[in-house]
N, C-alpha and C positions, 0 to 999 in steps of 0.2 A: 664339475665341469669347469674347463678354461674359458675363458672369454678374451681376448687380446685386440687392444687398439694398435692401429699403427704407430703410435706417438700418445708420452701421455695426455690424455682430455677428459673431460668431464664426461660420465654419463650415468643412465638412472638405470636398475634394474626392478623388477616386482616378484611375486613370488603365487603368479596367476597359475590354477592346475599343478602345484605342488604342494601334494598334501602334509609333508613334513617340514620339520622345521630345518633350517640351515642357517651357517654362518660365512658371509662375504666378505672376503677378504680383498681391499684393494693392495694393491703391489704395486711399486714402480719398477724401473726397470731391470735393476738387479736383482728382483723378487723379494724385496723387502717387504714387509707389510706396512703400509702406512695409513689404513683404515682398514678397520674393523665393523661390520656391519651385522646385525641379526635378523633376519629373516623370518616372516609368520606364514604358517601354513595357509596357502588359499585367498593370500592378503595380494590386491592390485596398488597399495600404494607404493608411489615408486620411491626406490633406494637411490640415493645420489651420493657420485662416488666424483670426486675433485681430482682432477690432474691424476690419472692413474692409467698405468701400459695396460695392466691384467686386472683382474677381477676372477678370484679363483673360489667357486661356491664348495662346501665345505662341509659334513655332518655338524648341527651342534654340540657344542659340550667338550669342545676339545681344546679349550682354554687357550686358542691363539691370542696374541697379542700385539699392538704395536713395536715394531723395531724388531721382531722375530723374521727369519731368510725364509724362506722353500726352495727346495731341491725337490727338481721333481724327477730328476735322471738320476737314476740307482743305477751305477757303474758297474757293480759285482755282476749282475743279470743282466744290464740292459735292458729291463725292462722299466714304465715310467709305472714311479708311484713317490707319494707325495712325503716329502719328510721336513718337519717342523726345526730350522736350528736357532735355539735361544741361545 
């Protein structure tokens, strides 16, 4: 799931009624990654995410990282799906 501020700002997310684990990625605005967040299943404490446009939640275990892009517009298809460019 996306999540998109209008501008980047701060804010918290939690991981209430998700029973799996995930990993949150904050983005600025070029979709960079500029935090990396881990997520617990069923956990209410909240995630705080610094000056970030997006906040893109994420299966874990897919080894993102700081300074990594997303593309989330696959041009070939047109359809959207999310690709990792280190």
């Amino acid at each position: 799931m996306l999540f998109v501020n209008n501008s980047p700002e701060d804010c918290w997310y939690h991981m209430k009624n998700v029973p799996f684990p995930l990993q949150l990625l904050g983005l600025d605005e070029d979709m960079k990654v500029i935090q990396v967040e881990h997520g617990k299943p069923n956990d209410e404490t909240p995630i705080p995410f610094k000056s970030v446009t997006y906040v893109l939640e994420i299966n874990e275990g897919k080894n993102v990282k700081e300074g990594d892009e997303v593309d989330l517009d696959d041009e070939e298809t047109n359809k959207y799906v999310m690709k990792v460019l280190s």
